[in-house]
MIKOLPA-651457 format. One line per field, with one value per atom (N, C-alpha, C, O): residue number from 1; residue in three letters; atom name; x negated, y negated, z. Coordinates in Angstrom, 1 decimal, decimal comma. Layout:
residues N
num NUM:... $
residu Ala:... $
atome CA:... $
px X:... $
py Y:... $
pz Z:... $
END
This chain:
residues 150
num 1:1:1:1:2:2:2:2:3:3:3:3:4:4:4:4:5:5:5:5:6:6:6:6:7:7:7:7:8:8:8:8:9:9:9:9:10:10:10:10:11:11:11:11:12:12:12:12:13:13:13:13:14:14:14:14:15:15:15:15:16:16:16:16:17:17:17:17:18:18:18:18:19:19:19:19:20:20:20:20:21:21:21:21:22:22:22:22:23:23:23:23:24:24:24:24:25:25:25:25:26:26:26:26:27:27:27:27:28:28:28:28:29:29:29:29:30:30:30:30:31:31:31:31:32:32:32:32:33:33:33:33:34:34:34:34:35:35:35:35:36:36:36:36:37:37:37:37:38:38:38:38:39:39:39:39:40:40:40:40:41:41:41:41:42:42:42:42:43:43:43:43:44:44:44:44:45:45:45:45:46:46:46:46:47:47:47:47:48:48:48:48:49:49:49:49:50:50:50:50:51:51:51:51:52:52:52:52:53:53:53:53:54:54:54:54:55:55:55:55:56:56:56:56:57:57:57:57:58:58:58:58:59:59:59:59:60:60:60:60:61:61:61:61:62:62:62:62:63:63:63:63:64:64:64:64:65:65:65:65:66:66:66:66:67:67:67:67:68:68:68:68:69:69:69:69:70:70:70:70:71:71:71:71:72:72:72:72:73:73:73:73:74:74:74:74:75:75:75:75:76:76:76:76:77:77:77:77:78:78:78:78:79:79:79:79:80:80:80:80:81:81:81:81:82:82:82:82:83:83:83:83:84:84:84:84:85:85:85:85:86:86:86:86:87:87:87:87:88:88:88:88:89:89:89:89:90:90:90:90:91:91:91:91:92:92:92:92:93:93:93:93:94:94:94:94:95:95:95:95:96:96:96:96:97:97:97:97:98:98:98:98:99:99:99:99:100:100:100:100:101:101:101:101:102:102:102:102:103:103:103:103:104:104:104:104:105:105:105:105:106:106:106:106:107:107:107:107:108:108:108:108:109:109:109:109:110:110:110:110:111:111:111:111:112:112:112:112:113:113:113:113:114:114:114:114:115:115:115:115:116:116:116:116:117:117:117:117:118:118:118:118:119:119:119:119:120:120:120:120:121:121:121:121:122:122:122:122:123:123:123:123:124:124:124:124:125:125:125:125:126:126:126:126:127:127:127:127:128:128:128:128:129:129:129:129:130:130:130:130:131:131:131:131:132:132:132:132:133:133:133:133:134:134:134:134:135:135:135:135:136:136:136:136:137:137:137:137:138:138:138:138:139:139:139:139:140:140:140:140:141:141:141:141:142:142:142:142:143:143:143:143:144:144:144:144:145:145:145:145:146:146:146:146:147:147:147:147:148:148:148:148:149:149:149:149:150:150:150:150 $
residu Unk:Unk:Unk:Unk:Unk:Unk:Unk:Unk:Unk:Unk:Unk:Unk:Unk:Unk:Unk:Unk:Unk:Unk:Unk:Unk:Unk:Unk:Unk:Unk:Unk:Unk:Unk:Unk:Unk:Unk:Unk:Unk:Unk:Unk:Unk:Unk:Unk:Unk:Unk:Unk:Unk:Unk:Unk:Unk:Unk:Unk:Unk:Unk:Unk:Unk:Unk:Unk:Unk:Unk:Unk:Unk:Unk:Unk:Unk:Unk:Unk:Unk:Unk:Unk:Unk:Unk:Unk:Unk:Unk:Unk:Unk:Unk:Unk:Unk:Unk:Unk:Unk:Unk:Unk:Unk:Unk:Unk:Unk:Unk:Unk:Unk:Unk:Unk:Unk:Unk:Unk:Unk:Unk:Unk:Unk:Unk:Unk:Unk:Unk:Unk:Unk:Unk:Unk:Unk:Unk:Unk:Unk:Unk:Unk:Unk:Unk:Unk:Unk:Unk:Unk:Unk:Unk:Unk:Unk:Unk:Unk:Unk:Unk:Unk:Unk:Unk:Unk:Unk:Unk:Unk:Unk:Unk:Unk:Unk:Unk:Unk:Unk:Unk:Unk:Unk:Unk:Unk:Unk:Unk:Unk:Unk:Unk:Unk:Unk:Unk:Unk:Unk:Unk:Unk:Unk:Unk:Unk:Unk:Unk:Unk:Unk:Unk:Unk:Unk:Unk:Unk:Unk:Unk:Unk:Unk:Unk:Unk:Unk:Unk:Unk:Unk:Unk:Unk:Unk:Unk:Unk:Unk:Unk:Unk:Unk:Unk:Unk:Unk:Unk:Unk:Unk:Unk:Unk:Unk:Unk:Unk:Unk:Unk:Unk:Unk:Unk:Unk:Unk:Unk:Unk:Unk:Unk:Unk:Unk:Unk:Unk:Unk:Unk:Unk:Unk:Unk:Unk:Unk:Unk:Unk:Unk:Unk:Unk:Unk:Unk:Unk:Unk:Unk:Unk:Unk:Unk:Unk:Unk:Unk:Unk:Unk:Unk:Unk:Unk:Unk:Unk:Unk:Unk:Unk:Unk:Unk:Unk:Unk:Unk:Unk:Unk:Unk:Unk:Unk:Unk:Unk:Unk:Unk:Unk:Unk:Unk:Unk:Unk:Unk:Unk:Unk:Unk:Unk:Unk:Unk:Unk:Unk:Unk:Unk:Unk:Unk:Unk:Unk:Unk:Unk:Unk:Unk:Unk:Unk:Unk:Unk:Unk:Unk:Unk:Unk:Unk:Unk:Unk:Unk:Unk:Unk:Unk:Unk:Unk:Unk:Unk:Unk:Unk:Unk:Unk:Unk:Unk:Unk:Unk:Unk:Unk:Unk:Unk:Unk:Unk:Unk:Unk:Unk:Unk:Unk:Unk:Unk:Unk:Unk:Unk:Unk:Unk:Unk:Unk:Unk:Unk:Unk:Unk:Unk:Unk:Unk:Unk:Unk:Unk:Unk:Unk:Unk:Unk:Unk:Unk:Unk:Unk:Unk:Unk:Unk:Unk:Unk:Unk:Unk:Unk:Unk:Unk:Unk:Unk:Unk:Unk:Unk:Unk:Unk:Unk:Unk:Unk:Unk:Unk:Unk:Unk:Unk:Unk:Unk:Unk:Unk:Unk:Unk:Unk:Unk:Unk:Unk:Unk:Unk:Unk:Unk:Unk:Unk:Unk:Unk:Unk:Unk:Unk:Unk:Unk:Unk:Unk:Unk:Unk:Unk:Unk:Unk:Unk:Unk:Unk:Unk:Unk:Unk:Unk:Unk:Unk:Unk:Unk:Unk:Unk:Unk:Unk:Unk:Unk:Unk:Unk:Unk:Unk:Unk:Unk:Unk:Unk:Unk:Unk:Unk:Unk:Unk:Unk:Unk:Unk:Unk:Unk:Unk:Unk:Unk:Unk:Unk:Unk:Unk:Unk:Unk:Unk:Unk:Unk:Unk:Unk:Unk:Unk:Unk:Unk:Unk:Unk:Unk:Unk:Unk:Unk:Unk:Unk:Unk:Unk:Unk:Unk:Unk:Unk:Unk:Unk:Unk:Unk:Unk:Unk:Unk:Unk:Unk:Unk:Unk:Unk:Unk:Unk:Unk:Unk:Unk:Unk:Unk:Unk:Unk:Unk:Unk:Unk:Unk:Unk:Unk:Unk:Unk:Unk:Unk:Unk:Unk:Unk:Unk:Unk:Unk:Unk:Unk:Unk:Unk:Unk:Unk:Unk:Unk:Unk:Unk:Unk:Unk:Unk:Unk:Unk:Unk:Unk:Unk:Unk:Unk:Unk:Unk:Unk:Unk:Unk:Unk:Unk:Unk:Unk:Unk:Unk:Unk:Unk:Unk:Unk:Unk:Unk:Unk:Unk:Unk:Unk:Unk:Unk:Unk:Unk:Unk:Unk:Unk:Unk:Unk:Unk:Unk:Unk:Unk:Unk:Unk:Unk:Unk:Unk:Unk:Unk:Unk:Unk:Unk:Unk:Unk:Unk:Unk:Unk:Unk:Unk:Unk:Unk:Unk:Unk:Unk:Unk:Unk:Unk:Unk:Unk:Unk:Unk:Unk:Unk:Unk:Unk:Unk:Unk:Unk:Unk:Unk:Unk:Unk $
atome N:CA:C:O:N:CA:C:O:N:CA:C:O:N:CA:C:O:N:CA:C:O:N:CA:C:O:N:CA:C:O:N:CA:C:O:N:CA:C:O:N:CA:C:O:N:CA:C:O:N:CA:C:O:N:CA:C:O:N:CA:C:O:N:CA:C:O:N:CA:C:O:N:CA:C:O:N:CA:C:O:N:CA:C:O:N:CA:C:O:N:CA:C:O:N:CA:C:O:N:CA:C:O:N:CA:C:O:N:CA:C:O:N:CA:C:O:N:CA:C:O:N:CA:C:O:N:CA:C:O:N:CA:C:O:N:CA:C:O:N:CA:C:O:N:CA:C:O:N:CA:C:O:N:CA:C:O:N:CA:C:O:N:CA:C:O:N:CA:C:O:N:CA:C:O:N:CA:C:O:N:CA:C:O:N:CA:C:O:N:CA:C:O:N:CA:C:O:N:CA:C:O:N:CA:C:O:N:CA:C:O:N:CA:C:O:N:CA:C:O:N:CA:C:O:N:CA:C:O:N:CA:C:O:N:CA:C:O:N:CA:C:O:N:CA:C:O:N:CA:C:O:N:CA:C:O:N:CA:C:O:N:CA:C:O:N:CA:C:O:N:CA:C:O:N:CA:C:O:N:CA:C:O:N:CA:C:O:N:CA:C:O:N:CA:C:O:N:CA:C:O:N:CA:C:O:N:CA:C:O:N:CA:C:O:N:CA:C:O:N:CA:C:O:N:CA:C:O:N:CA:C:O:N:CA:C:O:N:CA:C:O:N:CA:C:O:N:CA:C:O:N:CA:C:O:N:CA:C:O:N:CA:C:O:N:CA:C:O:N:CA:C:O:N:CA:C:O:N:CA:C:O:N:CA:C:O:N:CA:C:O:N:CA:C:O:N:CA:C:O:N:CA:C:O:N:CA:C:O:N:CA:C:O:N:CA:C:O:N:CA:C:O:N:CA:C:O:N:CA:C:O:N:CA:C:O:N:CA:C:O:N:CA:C:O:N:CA:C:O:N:CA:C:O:N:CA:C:O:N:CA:C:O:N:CA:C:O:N:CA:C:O:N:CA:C:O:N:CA:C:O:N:CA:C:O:N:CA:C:O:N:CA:C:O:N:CA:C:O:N:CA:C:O:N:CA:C:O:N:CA:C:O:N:CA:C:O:N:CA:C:O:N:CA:C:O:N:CA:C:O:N:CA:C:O:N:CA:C:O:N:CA:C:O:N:CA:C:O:N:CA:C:O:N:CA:C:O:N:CA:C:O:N:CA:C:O:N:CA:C:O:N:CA:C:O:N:CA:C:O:N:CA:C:O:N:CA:C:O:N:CA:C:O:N:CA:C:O:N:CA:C:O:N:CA:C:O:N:CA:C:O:N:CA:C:O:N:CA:C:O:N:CA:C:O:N:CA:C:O:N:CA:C:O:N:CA:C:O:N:CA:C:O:N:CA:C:O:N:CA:C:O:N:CA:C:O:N:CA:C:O:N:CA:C:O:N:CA:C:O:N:CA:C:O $
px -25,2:-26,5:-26,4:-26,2:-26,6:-26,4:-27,5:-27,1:-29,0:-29,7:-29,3:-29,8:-28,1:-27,8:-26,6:-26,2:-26,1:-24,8:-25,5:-25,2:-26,5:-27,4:-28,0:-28,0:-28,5:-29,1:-28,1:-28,1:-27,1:-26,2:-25,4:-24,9:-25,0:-24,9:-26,1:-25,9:-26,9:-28,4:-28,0:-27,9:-27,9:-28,1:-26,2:-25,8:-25,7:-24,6:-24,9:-24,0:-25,7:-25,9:-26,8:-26,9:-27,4:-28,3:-27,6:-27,7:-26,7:-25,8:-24,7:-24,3:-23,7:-22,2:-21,4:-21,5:-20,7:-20,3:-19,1:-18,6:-18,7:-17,5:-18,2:-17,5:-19,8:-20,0:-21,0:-21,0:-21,6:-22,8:-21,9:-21,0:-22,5:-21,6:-23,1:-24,1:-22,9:-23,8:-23,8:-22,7:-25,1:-25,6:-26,6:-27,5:-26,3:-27,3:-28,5:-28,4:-29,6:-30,9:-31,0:-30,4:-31,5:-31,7:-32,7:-32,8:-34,1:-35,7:-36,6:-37,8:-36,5:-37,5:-36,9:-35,7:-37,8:-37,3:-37,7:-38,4:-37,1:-37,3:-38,9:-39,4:-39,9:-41,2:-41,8:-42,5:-41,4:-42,6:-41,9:-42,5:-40,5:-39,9:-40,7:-40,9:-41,2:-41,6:-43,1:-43,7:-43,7:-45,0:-45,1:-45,7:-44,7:-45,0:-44,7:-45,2:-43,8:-43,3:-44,3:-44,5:-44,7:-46,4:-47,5:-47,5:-48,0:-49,5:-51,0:-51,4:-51,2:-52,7:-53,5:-52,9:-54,4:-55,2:-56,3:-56,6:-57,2:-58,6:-59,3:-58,8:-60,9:-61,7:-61,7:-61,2:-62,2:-62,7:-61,6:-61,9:-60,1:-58,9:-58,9:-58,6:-59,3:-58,8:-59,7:-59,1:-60,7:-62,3:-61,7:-62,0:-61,1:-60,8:-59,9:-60,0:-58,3:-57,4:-57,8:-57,5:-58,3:-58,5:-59,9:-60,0:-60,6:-61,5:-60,7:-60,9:-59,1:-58,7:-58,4:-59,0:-57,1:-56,5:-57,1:-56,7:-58,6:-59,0:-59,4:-59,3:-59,8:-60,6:-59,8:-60,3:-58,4:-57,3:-57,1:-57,0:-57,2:-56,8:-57,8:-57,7:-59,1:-59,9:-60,3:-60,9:-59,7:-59,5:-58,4:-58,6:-57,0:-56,3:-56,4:-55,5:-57,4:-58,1:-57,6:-57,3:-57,2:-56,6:-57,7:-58,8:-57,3:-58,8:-58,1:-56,9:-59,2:-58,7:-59,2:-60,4:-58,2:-58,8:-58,9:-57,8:-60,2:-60,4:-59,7:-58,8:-60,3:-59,6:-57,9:-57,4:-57,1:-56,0:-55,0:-53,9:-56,1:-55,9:-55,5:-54,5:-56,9:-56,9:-55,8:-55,1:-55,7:-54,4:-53,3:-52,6:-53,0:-51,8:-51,8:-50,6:-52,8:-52,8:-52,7:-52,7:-52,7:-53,8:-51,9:-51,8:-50,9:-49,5:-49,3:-49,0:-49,3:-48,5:-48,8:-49,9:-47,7:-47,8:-47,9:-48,0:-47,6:-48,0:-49,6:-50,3:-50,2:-51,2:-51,8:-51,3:-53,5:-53,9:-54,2:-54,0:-54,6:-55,1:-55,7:-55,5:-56,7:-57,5:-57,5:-58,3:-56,4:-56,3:-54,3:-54,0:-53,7:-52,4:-52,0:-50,9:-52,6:-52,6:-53,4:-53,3:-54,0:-54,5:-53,5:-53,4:-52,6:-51,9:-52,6:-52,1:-53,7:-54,3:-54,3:-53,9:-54,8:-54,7:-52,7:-52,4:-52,0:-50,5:-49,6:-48,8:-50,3:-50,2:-50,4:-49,6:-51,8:-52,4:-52,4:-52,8:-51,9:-51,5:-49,9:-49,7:-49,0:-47,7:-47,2:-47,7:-46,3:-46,0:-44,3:-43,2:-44,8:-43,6:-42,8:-41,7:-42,8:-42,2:-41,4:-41,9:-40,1:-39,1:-38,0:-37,6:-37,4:-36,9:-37,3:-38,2:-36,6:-37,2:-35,2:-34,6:-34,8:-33,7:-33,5:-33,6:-33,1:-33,0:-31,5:-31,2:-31,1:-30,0:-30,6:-31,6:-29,4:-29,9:-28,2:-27,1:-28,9:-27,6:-27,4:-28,1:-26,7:-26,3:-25,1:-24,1:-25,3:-24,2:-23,9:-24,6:-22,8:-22,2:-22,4:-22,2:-23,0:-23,4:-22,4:-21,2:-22,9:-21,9:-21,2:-20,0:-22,2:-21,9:-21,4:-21,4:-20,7:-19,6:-21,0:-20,7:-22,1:-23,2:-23,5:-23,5:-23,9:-24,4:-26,0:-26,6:-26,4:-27,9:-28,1:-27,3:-29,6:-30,1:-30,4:-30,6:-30,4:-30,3:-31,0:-31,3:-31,4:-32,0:-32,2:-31,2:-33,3:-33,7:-33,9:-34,6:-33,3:-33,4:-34,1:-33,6:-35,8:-36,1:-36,4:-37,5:-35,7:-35,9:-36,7:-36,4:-37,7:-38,5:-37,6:-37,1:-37,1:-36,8:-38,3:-39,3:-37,9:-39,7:-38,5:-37,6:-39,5:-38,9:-39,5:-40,3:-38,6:-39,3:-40,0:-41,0:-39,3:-40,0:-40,5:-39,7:-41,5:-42,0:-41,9:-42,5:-41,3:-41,2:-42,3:-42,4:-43,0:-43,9:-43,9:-43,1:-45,0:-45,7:-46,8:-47,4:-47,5:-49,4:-49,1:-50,0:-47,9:-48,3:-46,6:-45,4:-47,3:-46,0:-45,1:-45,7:-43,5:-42,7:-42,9:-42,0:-43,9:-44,1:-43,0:-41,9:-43,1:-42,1:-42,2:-43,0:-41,6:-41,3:-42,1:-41,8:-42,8:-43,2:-42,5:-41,8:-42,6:-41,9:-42,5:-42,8:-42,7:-43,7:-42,9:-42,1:-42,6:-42,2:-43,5:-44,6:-42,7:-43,9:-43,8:-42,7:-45,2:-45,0:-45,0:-45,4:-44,4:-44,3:-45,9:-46,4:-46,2:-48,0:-48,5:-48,1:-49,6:-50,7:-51,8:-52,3:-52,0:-53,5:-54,6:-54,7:-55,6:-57,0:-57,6:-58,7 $
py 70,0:69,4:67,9:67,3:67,1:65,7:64,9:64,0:65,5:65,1:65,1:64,3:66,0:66,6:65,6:65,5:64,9:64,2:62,3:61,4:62,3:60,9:60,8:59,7:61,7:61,6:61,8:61,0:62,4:61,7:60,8:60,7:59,7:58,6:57,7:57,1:57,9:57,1:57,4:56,5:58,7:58,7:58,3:58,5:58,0:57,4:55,9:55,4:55,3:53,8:53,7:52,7:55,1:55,3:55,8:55,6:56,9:57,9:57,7:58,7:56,6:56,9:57,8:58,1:58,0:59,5:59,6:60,6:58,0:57,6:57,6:57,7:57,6:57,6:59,2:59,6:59,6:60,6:61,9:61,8:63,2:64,5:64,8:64,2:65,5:66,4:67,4:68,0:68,1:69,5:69,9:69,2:71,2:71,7:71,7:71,8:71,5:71,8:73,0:74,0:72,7:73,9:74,6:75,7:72,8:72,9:73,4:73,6:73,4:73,9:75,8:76,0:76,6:77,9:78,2:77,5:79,6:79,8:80,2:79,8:81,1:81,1:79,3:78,9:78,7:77,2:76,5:75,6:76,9:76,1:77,1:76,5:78,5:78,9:78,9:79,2:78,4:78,2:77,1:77,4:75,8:74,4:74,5:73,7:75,4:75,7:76,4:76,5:76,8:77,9:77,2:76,0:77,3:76,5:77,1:78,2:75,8:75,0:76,6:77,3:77,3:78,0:77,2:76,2:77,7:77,5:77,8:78,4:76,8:77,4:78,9:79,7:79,3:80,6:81,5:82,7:81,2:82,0:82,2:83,2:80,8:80,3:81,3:82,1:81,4:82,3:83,8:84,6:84,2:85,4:85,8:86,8:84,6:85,3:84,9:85,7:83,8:83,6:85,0:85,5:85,3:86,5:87,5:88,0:88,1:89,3:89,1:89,8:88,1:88,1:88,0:88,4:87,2:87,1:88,7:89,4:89,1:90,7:91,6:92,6:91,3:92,2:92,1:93,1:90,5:90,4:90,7:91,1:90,4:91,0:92,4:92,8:93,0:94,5:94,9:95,6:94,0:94,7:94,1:94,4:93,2:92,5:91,6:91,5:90,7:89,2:88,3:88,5:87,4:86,4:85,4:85,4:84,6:84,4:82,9:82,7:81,8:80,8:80,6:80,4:80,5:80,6:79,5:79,5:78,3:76,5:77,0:76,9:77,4:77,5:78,4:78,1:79,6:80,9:80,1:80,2:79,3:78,4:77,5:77,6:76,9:75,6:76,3:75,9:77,4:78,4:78,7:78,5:79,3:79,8:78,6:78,9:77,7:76,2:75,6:74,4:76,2:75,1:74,8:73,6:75,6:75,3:73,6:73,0:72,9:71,8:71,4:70,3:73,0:72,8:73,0:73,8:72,3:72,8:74,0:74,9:73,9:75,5:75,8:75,1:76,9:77,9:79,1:79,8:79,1:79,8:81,7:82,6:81,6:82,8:82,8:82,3:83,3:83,0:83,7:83,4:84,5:85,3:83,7:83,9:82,8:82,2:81,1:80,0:81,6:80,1:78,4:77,5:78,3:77,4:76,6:75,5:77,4:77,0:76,6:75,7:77,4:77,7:76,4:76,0:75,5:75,1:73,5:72,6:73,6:72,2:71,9:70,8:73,0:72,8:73,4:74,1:72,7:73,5:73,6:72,7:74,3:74,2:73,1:73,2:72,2:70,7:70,9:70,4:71,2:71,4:72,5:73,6:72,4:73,4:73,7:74,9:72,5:72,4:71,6:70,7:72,0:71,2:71,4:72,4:70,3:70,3:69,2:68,0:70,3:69,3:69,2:70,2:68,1:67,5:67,0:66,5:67,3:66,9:65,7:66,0:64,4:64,0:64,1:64,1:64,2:63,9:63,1:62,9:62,6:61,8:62,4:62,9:62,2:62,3:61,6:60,5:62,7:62,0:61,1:60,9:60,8:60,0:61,9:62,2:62,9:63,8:64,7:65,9:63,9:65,0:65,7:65,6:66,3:66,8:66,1:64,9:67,2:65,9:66,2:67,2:65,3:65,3:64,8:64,4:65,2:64,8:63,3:62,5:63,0:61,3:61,1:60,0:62,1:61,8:62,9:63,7:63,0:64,1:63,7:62,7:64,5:63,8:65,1:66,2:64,6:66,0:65,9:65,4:66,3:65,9:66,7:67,9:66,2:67,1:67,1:66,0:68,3:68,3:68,6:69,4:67,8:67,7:67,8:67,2:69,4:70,1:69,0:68,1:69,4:68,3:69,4:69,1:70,6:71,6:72,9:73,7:73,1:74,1:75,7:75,9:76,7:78,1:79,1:79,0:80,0:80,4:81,9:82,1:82,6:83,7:83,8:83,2:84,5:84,8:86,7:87,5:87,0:88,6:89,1:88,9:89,6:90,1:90,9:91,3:90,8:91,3:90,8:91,1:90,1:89,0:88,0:87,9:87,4:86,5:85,3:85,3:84,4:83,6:82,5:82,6:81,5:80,3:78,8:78,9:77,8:76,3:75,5:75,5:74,7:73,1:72,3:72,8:70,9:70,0:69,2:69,1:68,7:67,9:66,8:66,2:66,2:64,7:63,7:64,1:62,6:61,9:61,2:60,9:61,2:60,9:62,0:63,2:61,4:62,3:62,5:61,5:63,7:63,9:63,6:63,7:63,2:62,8:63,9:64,1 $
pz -49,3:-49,0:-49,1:-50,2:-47,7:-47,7:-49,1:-49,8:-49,3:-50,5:-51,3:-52,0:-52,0:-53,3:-53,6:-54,8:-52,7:-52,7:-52,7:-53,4:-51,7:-52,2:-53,6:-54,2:-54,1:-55,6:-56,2:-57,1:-56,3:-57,4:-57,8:-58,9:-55,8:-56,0:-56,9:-57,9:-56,3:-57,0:-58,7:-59,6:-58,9:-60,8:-61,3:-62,4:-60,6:-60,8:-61,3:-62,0:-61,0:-61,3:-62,8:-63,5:-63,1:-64,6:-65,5:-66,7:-64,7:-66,0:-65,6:-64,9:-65,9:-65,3:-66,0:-67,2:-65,1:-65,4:-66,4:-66,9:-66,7:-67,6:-69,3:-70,4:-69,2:-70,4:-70,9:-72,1:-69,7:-70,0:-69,4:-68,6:-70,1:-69,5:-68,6:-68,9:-67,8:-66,4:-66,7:-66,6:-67,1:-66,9:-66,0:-65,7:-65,5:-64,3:-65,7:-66,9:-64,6:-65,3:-66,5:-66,3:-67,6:-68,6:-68,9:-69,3:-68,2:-69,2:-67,8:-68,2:-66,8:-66,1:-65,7:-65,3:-66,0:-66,0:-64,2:-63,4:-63,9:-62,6:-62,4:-61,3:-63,5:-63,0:-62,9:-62,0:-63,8:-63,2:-62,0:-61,4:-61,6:-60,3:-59,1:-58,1:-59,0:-58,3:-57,9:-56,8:-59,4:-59,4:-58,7:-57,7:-58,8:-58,2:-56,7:-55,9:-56,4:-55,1:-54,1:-52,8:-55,0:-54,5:-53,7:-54,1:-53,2:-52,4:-54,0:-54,6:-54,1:-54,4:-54,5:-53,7:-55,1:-55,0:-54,8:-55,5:-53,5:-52,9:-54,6:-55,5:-54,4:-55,6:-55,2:-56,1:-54,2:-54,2:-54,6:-54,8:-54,7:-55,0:-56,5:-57,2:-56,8:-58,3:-58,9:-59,7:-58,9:-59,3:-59,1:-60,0:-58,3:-57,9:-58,7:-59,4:-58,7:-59,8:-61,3:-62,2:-61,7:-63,3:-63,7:-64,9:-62,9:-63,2:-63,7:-64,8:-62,5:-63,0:-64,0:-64,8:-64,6:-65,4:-66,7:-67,8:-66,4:-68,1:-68,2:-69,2:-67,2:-67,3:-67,7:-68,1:-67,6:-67,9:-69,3:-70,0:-70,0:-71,2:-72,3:-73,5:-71,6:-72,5:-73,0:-74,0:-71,9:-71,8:-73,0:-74,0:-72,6:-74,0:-75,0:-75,7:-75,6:-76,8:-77,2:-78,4:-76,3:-76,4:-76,6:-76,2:-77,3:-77,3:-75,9:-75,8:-74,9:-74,2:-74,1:-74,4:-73,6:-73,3:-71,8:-71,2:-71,2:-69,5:-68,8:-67,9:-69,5:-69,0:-69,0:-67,8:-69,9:-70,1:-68,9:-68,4:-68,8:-67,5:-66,0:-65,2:-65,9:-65,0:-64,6:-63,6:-65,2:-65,3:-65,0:-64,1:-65,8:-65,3:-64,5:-64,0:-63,4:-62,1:-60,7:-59,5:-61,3:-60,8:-60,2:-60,0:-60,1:-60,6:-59,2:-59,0:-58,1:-56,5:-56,4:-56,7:-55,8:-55,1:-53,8:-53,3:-53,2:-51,5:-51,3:-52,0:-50,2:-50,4:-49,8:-49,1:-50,3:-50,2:-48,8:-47,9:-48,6:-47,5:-47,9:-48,9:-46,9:-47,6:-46,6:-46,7:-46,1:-45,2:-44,5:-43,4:-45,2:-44,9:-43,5:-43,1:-42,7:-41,9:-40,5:-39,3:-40,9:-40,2:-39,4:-39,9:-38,0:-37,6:-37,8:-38,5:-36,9:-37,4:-38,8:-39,1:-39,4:-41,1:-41,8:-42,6:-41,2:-41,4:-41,3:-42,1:-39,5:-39,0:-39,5:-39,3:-40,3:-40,5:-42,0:-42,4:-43,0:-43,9:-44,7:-45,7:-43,5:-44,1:-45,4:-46,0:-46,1:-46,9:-46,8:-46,2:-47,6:-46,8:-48,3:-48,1:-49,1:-50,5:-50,6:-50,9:-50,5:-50,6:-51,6:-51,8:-52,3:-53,5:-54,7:-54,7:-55,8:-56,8:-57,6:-57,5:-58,1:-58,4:-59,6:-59,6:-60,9:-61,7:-63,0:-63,6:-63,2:-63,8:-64,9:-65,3:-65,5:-67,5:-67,6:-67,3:-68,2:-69,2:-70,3:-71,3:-70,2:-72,2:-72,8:-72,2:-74,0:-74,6:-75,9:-76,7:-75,9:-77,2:-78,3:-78,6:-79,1:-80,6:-81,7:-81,5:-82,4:-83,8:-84,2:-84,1:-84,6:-85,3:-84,5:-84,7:-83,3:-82,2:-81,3:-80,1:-81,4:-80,8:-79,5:-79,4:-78,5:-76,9:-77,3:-77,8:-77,0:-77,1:-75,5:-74,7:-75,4:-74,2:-74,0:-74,9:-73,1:-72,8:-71,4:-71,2:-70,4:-69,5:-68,4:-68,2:-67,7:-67,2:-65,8:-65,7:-64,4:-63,4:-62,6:-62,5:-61,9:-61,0:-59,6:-59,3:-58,9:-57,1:-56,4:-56,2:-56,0:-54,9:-53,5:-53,2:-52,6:-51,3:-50,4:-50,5:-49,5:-48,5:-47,2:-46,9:-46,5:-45,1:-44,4:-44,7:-43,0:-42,0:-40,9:-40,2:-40,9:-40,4:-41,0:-41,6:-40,9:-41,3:-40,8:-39,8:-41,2:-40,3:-41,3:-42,5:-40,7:-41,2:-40,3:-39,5:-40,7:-40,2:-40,1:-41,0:-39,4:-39,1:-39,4:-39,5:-39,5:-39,7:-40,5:-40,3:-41,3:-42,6:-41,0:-40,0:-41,1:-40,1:-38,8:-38,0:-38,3:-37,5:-36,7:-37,3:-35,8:-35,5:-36,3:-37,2:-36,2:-37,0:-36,1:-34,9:-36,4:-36,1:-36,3:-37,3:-35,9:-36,6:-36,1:-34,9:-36,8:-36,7:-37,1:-37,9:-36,9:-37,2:-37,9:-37,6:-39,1:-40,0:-40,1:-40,3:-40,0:-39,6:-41,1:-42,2:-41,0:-41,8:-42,6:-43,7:-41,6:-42,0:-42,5:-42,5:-43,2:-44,0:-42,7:-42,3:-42,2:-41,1:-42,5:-43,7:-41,0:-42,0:-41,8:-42,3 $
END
């Protein structure tokens, strides 16, 4: 991937590689790289899933914090839609957020130990969008514009 080979020129100039060791990512786990990768829940979604799940937990006798429920469900960084079956909607709010990629440095301690020294996290942004209006469906593709629509 031509991106994956530009950012590590770029963190080549912060962490040279004669002094810092390179590790693949350690601290973002695969549920929160998939949550941010997720689209935005609509209010009316957010209401829908923070209801189940507090209703579930209260059911098995969890004490529950609602704000907290929220925020957890709250993570997608594409945005929302409020009918995934809708082209239109599919259309005018693509999901442009496709990777999230992240590099750990570290240096070498006095006491022989690498400690962390610097954390590097790359958003990849599609230029085209491929989608569906029906599960098994043909496949759709939009080209995404560099601008923000109003």
């Amino acid at each position: 991937m031509k991106w994956k080979r530009d950012l590590e020129g770029i963190l080549k100039n912060f962490f040279d590689p004669e002094t810092y060791y390179f590790q693949e990512g350690q601290y973002l786990d695969k549920d929160m790289v998939y949550d941010w990768l997720g689209r935005k829940l609509t209010k009316k979604q957010l209401e829908k899933e923070s209801s189940s799940q507090i209703s579930d937990l209260k059911k098995n006798g969890y004490t529950v914090n609602e704000e907290k429920v929220k925020h957890e469900l709250q993570q997608g960084l594409n945005p929302s839609i409020e009918d995934e079956q809708s082209k239109e909607q599919q259309e005018k709010n693509p999901k442009y957020l496709s990777h999230i990629l992240e590099q750990n440095f570290l240096k070498e301690g006095k006491d022989g130990t690498a400690r962390l020294q610097g954390v590097s996290i790359a958003l990849a942004m599609k230029s085209v969008y491929r989608y569906q209006t029906e599960t098994g469906g043909p496949y759709k593709y939009r080209k995404i514009s560099q601008k923000r629509d109003a």
